[in-house]
SEVO-725851 format. One record per residue (C-alpha): x, y, z; residue in three letters; residue number from 0. Coordinates in steps of 0.2 Angstrom, whole numbers, plus 2048, in hexadecimal, padded with zeros to 3 digits. Each point is the difference from the previous one (the first is absolute). Layout:
> u_v_w_aa_i
> X_Y_Z_ALA_NUM
...
! end
This chain:
> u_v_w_aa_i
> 761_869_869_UNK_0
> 801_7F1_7F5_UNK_1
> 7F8_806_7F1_UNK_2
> 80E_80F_802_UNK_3
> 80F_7F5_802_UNK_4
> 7FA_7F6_7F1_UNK_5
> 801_80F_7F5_UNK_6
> 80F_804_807_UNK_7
> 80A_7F4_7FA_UNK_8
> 7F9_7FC_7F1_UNK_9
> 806_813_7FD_UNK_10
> 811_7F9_806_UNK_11
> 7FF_7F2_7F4_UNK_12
> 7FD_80A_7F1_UNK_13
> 80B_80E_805_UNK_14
> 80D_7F5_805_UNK_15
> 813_800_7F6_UNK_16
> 802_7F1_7F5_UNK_17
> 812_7F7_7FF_UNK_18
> 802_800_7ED_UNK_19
> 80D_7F2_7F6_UNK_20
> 800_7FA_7EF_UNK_21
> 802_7EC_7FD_UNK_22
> 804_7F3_7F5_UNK_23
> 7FA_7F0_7FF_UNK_24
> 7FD_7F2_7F7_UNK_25
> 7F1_803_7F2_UNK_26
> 7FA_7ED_7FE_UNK_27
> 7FF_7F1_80A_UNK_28
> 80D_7F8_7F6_UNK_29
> 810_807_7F8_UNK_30
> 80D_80E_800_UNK_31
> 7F4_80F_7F9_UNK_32
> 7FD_80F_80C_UNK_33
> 7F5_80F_805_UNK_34
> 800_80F_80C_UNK_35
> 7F3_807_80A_UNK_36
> 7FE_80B_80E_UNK_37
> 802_7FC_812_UNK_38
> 7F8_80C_80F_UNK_39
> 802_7FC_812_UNK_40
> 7F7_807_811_UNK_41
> 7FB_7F1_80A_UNK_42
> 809_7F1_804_UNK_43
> 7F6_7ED_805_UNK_44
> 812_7F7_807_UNK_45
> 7F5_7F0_808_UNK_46
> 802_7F5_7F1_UNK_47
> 812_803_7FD_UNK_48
> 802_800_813_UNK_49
> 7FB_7ED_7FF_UNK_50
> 809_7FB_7F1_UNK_51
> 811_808_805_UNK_52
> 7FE_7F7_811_UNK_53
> 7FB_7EF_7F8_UNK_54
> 80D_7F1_7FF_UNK_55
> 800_7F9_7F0_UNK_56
> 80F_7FA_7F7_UNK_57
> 804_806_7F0_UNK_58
> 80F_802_7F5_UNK_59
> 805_813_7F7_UNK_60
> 80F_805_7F6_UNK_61
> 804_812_806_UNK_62
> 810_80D_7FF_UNK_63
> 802_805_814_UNK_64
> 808_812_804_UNK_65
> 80F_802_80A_UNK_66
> 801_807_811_UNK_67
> 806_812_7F5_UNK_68
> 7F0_7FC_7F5_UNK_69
> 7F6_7FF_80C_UNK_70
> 803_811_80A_UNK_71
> 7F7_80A_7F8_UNK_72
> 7F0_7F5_7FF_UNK_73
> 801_7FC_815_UNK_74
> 802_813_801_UNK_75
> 7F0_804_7F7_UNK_76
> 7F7_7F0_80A_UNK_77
> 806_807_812_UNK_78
> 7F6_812_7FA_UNK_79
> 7F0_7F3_7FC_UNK_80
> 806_7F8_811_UNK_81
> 7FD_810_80A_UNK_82
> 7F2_806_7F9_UNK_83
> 7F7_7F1_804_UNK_84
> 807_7F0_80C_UNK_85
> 7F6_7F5_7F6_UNK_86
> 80B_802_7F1_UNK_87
> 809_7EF_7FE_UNK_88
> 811_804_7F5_UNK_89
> 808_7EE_7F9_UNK_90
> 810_7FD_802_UNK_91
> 805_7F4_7F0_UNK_92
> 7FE_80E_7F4_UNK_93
> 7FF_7FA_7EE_UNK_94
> 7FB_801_7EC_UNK_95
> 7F6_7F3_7FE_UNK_96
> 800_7F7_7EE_UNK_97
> 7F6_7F2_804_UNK_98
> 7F6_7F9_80C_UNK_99
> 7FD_7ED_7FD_UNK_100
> 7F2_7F9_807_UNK_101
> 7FC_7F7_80E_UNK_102
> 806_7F0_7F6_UNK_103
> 804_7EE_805_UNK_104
> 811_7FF_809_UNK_105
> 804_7F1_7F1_UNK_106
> 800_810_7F3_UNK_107
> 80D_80C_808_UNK_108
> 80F_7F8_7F5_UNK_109
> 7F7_800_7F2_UNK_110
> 7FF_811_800_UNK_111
> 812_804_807_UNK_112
> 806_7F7_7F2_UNK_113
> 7F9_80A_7F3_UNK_114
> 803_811_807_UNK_115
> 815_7FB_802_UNK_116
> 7FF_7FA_7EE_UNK_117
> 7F6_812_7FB_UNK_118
> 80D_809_80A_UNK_119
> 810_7F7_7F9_UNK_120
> 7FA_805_7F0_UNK_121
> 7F9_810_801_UNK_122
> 810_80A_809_UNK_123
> 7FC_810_803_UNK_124
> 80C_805_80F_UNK_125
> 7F7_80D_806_UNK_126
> 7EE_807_801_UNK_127
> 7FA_810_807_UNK_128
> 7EF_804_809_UNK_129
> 7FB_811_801_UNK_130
> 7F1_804_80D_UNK_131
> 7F5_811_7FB_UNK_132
> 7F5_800_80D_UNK_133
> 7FC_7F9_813_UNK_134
> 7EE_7FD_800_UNK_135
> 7F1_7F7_80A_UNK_136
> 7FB_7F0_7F7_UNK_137
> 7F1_7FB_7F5_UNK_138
> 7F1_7F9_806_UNK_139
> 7FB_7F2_7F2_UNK_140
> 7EF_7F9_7FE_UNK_141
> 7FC_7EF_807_UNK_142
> 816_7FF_7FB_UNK_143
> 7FC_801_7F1_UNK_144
> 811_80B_7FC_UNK_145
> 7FA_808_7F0_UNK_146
> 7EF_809_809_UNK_147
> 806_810_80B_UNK_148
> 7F4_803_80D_UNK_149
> 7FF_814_801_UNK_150
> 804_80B_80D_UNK_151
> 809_7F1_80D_UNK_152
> 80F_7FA_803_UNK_153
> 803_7EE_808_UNK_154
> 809_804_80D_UNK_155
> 813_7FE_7F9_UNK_156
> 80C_80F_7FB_UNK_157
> 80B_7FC_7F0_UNK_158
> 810_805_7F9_UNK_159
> 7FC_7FF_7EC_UNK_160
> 805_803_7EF_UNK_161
> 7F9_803_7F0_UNK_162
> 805_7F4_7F0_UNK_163
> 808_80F_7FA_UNK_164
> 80C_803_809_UNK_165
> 803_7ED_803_UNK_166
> 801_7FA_7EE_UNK_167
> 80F_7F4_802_UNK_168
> 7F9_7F8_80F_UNK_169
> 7EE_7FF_7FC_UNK_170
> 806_7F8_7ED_UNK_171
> 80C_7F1_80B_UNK_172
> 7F2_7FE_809_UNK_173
> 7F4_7FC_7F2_UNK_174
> 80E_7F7_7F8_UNK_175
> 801_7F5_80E_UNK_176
> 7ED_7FB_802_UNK_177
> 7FF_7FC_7EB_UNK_178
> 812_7F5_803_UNK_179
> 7F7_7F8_810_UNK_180
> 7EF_7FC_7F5_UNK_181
> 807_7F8_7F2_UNK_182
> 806_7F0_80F_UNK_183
> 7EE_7F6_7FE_UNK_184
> 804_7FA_810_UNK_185
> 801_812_809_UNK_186
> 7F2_807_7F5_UNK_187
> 7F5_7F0_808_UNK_188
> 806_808_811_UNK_189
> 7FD_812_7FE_UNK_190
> 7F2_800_7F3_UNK_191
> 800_805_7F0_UNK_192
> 7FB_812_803_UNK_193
> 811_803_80D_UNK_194
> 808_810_801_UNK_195
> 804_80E_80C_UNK_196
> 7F2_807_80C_UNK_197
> 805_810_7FB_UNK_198
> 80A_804_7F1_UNK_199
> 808_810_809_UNK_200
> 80E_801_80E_UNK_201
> 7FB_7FF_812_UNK_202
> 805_800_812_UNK_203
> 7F5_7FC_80D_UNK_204
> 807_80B_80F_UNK_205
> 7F2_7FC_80C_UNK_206
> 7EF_7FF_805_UNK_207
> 7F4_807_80E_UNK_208
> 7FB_7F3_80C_UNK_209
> 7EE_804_804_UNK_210
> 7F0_7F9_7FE_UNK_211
> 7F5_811_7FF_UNK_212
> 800_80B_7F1_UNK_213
> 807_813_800_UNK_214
> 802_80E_7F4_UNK_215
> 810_807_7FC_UNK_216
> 802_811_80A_UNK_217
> 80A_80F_7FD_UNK_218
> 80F_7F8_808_UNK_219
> 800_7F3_7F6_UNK_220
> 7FC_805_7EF_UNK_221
> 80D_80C_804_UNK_222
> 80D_7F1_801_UNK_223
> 7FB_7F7_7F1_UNK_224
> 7FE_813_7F5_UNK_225
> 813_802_804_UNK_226
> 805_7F1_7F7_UNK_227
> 7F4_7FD_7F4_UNK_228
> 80E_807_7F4_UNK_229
> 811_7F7_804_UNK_230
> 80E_805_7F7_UNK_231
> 813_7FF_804_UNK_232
> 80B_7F2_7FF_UNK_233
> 7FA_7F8_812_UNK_234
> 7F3_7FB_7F8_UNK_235
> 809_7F6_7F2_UNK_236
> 805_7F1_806_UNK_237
> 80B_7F1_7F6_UNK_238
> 7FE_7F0_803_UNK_239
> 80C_7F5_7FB_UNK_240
> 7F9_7EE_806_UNK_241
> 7F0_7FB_804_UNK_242
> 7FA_7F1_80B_UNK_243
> 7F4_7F2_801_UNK_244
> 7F8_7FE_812_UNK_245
> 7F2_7F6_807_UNK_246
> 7F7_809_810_UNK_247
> 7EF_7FE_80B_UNK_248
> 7FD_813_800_UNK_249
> 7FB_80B_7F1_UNK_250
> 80C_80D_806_UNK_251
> 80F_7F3_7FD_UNK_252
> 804_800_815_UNK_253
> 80B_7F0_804_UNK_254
> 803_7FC_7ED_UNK_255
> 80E_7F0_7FD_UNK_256
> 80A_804_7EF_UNK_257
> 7FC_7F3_7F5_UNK_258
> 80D_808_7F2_UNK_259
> 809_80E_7FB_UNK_260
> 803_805_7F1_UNK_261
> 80C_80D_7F6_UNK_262
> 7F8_80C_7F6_UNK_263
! end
């Protein structure tokens, strides 16, 4: 019977449907250049990001948070993920991340608050819009090494994202910020001369599945993730018109203590 089974799913495997995205990512180690590959998904390994989501180590990010009205939409999708499996986590801090800073030594934080009040005195843009285009599971990287895609997995998180395309205005004030923050020796020193954005696209981490076994995406599910892998309308545009530096112990921001606001 064995033999059988084995043949059975390796028909499975190859017959299997493929979640299919585009993304854009950065195309060297070092600066503001990018590329587009192809993204397919019918597996998820959530034990890595299961430990690292559930690990408390403080760092500091400068992120744009989304209203209770912003959030709606998103908690609505994540309570679908919810019933579909129990071991969906959703996060409740929902957020646009434009920089994730560190770990660093407590002595640094000021440093860097500093610079990004003086960056945002003088770069007044009132109000930035963040369109999402798709809610998707999130990539697998190998060894975290965030410009190699591992093929066919997901790491167990689902996203909210959008393309540099449709985010021009935020995705520039971003990149504007880290060249501002790098031309400080001091904070260059700190963050290393290579700094910038994990990602150079728009992204939301809703949540995250909280299991320490693999599993393939079933029907259900890709079901779910097929019917939002084209977002359009304007719940999905979201403007944000501050944005805030915050040091937490988790990755998903739970707990965070405002260091600073600041008007966009």
């Amino acid at each position: 019977m064995r033999p059988k089974f084995i043949l059975l799913s390796i028909i499975i495997l190859i017959y299997s449907k493929l979640l299919r995205y585009n993304e854009t990512n950065w195309k060297n180690e070092e600066g503001f250049e990018l590329c587009k590959y192809g993204l397919t998904f019918n597996t998820v390994h959530p034990s890595k990001t299961r430990k690292e989501q559930q690990a408390k180590i403080e760092k500091i990010s400068l992120v744009g948070f989304l209203n209770k009205n912003q959030r709606k939409i998103f908690v609505n999708i994540c309570r679908r993920l919810k019933r579909n499996d129990k071991d969906f986590y959703q996060n409740k801090n929902l957020h646009a991340t434009l920089f994730g800073f560190g770990p660093l030594e407590k002595k640094d934080y000021e440093r860097i608050r500093k610079k990004i009040q003086q960056f945002c005195g003088k770069q007044r843009v009132k109000m930035l819009n963040i369109n999402f285009d798709a809610v998707r599971p999130g990539t697998m990287y190998c060894a975290n090494k965030t410009l190699s895609p591992v093929g066919g997995v997901s790491n167990g998180t689902v996203v909210a994202v959008g393309d540099v395309t449709q985010n021009e205005s935020f995705c520039n004030y971003a990149n504007r910020m880290t060249s501002f923050l790098l031309k400080d020796k001091r904070v260059k020193s700190i963050l290393g001369d290579n700094f910038r954005r994990k990602f150079p696209t728009v992204w939301c981490t809703l949540g995250y599945y909280n299991k320490m076994n693999n599993f393939r995406i079933a029907s259900e599910l890709e079901n779910i993730f097929n019917q939002y892998n084209n977002l359009n309308g304007n719940n999905f545009e979201i403007p944000i018109s501050e944005i805030a530096l915050v040091k937490s112990k988790y990755k998903n921001l739970r707990y965070p203590k405002l260091i600073q606001k600041f008007k966009l």
